[in-house]
N, C-alpha and C positions, 0 to 999 in steps of 0.2 A: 405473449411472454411476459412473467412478472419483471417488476422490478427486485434489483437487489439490494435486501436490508440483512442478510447473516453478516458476522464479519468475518474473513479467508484467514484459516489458520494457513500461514504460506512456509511449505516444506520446502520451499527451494531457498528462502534466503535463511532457514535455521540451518540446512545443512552447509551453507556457506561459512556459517559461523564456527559447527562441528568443525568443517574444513581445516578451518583458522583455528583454533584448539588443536585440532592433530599437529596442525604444521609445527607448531610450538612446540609439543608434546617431545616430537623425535628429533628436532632441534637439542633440547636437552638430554634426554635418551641417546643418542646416535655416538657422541665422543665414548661411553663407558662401553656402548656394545659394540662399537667399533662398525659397524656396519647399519644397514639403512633396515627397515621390517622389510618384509619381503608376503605378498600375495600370488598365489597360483591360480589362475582363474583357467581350469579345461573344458573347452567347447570341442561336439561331436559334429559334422554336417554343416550347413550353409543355413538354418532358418534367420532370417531378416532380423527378428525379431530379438532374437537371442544376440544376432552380429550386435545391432545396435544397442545392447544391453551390455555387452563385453568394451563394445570401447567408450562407453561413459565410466566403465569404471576404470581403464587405461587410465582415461584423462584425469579423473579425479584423483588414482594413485598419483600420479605425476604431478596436479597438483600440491599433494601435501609430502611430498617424499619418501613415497614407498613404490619399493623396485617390483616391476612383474615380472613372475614370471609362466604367463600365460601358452597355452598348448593348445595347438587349433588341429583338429585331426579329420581326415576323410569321415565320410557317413557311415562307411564301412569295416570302420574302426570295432576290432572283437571288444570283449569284456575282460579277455584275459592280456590285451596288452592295454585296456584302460586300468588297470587291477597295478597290472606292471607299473606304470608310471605313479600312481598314487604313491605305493610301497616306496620308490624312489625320493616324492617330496614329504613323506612321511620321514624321511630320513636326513634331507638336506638341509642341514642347519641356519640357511639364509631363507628358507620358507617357514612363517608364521601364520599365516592363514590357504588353506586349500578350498576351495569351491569346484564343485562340477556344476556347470549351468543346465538347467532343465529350459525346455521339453528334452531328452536324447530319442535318438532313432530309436524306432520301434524293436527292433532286436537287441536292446543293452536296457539290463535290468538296471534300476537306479538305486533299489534300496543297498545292494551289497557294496556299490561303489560309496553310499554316503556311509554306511558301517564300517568302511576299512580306513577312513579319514580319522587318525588322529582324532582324540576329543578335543585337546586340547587347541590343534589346529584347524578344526571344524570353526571355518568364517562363517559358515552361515547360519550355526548353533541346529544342526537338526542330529545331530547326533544322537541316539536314544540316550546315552551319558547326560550329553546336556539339557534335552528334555526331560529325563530325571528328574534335574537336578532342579528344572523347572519345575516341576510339579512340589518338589519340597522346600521352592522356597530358597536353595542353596546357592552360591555364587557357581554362577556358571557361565560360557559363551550361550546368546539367546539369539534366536530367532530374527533376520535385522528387521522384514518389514514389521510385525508385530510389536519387537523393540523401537523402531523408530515410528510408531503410532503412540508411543507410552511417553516415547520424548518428545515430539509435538506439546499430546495433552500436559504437560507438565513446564514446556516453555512458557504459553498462555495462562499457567495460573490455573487452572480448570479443576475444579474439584472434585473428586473421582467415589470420596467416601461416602456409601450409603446409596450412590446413586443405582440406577436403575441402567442397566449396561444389555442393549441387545445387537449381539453378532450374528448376524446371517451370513454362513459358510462356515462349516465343519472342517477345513485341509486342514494340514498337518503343519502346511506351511503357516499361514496365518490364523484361522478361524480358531483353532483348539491350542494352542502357544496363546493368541489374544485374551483367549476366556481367562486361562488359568494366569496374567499376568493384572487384566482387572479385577481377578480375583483378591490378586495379592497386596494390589492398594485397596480392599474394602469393598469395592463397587458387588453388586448383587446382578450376575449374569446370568442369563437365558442364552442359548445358541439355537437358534434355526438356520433351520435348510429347507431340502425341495419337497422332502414326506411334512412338511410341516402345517396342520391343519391353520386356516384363517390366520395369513403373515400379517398384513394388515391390521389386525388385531391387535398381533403381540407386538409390532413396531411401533405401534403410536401409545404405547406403553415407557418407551423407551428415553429416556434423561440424553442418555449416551448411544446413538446409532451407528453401527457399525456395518457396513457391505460391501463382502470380501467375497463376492461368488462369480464376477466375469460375466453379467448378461446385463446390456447395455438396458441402460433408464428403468433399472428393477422396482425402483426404490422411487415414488413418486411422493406429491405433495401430500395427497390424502393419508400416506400411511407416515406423516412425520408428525409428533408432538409439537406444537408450537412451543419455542423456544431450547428445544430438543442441539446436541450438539450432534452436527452428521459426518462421520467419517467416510471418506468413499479410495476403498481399498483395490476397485476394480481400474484393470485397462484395458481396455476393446479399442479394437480399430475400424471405426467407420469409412465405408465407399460411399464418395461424393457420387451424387445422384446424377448428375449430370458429365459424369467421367475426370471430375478432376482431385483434388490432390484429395487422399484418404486425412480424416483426424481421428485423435483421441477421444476418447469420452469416457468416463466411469460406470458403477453401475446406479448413480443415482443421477435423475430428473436435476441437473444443478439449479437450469434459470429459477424452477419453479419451487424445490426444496429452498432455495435460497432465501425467498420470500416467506418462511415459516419458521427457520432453523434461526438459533441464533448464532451459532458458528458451523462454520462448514471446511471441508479440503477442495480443493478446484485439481481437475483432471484435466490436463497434466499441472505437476509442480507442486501437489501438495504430500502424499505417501511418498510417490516413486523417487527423488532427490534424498527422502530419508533412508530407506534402504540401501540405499549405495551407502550412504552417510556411514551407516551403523554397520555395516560389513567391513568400511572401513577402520570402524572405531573396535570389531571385534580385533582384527589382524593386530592394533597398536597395542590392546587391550594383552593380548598373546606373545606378543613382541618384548612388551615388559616386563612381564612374568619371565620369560623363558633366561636360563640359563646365558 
């Protein structure tokens, strides 16, 4: 195992900060609108992963002073009463931001529920409206993990123009929102994925690395630039070999990227903390705008 010489871009104490910015934000905001922003966050079923994902953002709303108001429904929940309740917080003036958490059960289509959210109240900017408006450029709600990778790089100082940006994972959530937002500060991207001939190749190519595809220790030292900045977008959960407690890990090699990169995210604490962050900061972002 190297030693470590990158330095941790650390996502948990900037979105502390976000945090403390919001709390302020609707501190001031709250006497004119008379009420607090409000988030709806709808979970389908019981997956673990999603539970623990729903009440970090509880906590955090509560945190900074915005009211949930969150929907936990059976696994067997149709589309047409998830349709129902959308159309409802589409309507109800104390909700500013709507989310339906992903994975959903296998029989509930996800595109038509994120299509029927409000663009405006789209927390999570995946709206075709606000990918639009991403792609030209336009003021719009964005993407949080993707956004909150843009605010990272841009806490640190990091220079983005000219450089040399490669994102490995195409989704919709992060990979292709990422490209087209390093595009917008200058940066010259490449996007690979899994048909992609010699990655190795094109990653140690790379100023700016990026791995957002979900398959643990993808991304190893051989294929990093020395002095290369690594972002690591993935979260796997590893089984303790020996039966005991499972962790985290990303999709990049950290001990040993660490020793070549000169800055890096550590898994957990570096993306994950920001995307709650910037989901939060869409809702407040929608809360002030709105009538």
């Amino acid at each position: 195992m190297s030693s470590l010489t990158a330095k941790i871009l650390d996502g948990k104490a900037l979105a502390k900060k976000i945090h403390q910015e919001l709390k302020q934000r609707i501190e001031i905001l709250q006497p004119q609108k008379q009420r607090p922003p409000g988030l709806a966050v709808l979970m389908v079923g019981d997956n673990p992963a999603s539970a623990a994902y729903v009440r970090n953002k509880e906590r955090a709303c509560t945190k900074v002073g915005i009211a949930s108001f969150n929907r936990h429904f059976p696994a067997d929940t149709t589309q047409q009463e998830l349709e129902r309740v959308i159309d409802e917080l589409n309507q109800d003036s104390r909700v500013d931001g709507i989310l339906v958490q992903l994975p959903l059960p296998k029989h509930l289509d996800p595109i038509p529920l994120l299509y029927r959210i409000l663009p405006e109240k789209d927390a999570d900017g995946l709206h075709p409206l606000n990918l639009g408006k991403l792609v030209r450029s336009e003021t719009g709600l964005r993407s949080c993990t993707p956004a909150g990778v843009m605010r990272l790089l841009k806490e640190y100082n990091l220079e983005l123009s000219g450089k040399r940006a490669v994102v490995v994972g195409r989704s919709i959530l992060v990979g292709k929102p990422l490209a087209l937002m390093l595009l917008e500060q200058n940066a010259t991207v490449t996007i690979a994925h899994s048909r992609t001939k010699d990655l190795p190749k094109l990653t140690r190519e790379a100023d700016i690395l990026i791995a957002a595809v979900g398959r643990t220790e993808l991304i190893t030292a051989d294929m990093v630039k020395p002095g290369a900045i690594v972002i690591d977008v993935g979260i796997n959960r590893v089984e303790a070999k020996d039966g005991g407690k499972s962790r985290l890990v990303g999709d990049v090699d950290f001990d040993n990227v660490a020793a070549v990169a000169e800055y890096i995210t550590p898994v957990p604490g570096g993306v994950g903390p920001m995307t709650v962050a910037l989901l939060l900061q869409n809702t407040v972002d929608s809360y002030e705008r709105n009538a």
